[in-house]
N, C-alpha and C positions, 0 to 999 in steps of 0.2 A: 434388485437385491442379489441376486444370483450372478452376476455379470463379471466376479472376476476382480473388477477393476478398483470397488470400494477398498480394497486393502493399501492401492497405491494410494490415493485420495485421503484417506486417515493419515498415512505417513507423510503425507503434504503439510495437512493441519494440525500435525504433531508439532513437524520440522517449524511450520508458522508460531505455535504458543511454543515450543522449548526454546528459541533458538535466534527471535526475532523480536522479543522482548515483547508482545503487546502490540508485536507489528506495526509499528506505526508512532512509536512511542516517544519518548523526549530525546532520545540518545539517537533515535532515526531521524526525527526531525532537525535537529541539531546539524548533520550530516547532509540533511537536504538544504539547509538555507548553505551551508558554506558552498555547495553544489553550485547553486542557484545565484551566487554572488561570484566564483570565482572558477565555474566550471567553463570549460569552451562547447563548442559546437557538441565536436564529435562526444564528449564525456556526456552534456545534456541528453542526447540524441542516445547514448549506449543505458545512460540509466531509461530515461523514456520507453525505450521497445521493450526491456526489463519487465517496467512496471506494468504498460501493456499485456504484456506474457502472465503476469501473475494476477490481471484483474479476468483476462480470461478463462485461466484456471478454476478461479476460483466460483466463477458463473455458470463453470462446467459442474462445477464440483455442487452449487445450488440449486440447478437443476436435476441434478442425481438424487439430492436428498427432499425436494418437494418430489420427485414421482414416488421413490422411498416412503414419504409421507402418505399418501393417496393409497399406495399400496396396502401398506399396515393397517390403514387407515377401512379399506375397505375389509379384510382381515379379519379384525377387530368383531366386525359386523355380523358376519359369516362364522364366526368360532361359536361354538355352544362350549366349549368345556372351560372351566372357571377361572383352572389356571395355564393355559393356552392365552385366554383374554388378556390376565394379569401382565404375562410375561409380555406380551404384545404391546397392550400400552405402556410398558417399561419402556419399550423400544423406541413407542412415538414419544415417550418425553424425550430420550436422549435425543431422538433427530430434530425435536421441534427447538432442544436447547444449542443443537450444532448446526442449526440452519441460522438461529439469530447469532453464532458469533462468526458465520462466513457473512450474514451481512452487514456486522459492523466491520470484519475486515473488507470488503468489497469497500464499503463507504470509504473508510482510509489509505485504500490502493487508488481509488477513484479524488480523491483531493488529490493528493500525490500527483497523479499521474495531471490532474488539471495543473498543476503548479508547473511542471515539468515541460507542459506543452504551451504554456504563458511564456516563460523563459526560453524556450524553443526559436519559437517564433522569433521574440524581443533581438537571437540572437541573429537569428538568418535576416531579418529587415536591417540591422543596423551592423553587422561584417561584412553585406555582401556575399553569405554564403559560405568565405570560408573560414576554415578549423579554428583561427586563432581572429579573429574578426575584430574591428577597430571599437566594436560596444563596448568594450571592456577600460577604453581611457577615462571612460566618466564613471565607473567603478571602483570601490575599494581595493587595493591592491591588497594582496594576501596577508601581506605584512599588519595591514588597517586592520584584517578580520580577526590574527591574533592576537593583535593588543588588545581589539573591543571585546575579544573572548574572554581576559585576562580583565577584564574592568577597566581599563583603561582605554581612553578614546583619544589617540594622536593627532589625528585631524579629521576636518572636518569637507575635506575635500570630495567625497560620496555626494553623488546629487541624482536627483529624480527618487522617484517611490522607492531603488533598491535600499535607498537608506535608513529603511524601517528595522533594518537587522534588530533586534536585540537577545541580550543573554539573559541567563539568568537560571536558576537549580530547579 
């Protein structure tokens, strides 16, 4: 609790619900299938370490608030005075309420970050490795993704599972 660091950690999970929509949300997702349909190596691979970086954080940041928790928790225990007690379990509710929404962001940096490394992969087994790799001939071309964005579907040339794309509000 004393450590300093909680203040940067708040303004993480600030920056996550102001700023990020629900982190994870239709307008991210959205961003991730075009990703994931028309990104190359190095784009996959840059969002990838990304999302890495921020499922770490945020396990950092989960494990700060269960010891938080334990603390208080012990606290609690040890307080005789009525409103020390009070104030203290105010405290454990917020943390017990911002530990369940770092782990529903975990969960959705943790899909992400599996989708991410699905397409990874799909990209290095079938380029050979590099930036601009031959996987992408049996792919929608960019052009496909904007029309299917737009309601319209020009062909139907997409084959294999990536052509589950769909839109929709």
């Amino acid at each position: 609790a004393g450590l300093g660091g909680p203040s940067v950690f708040r303004d993480f999970i600030e920056f996550l619900e102001g700023n990020v929509d629900g982190f994870g949300g239709a307008e991210d997702d959205a961003e991730l299938r075009i990703l994931l349909q028309t990104g190359d190596l190095d784009e996959v691979r840059n969002e990838l370490d990304d999302t890495e970086l921020v499922v770490q954080q945020l396990k950092a940041k989960l494990s700060g608030i269960k010891d938080e928790i334990l603390t208080v928790t012990a606290e609690v225990k040890l307080t005789t005075r009525y409103m020390e007690k009070i104030e203290m379990e105010e405290s454990l509710a917020e943390l017990n309420a911002r530990k369940e929404v770092i782990e529903g962001y975990i969960k959705k940096a943790q899909k992400r970050l599996l989708s991410l490394q699905t397409r990874y992969k799909e990209l290095l087994t079938s380029g050979g490795g590099d930036s601009y790799g031959s996987g992408r001939s049996s792919r929608s071309s960019w052009e496909d993704i904007k029309s299917e964005a737009g309601g319209r579907s020009s062909s139907s040339s997409s084959s294999s599972s990536s052509s589950s794309y769909t839109t929709g509000s």
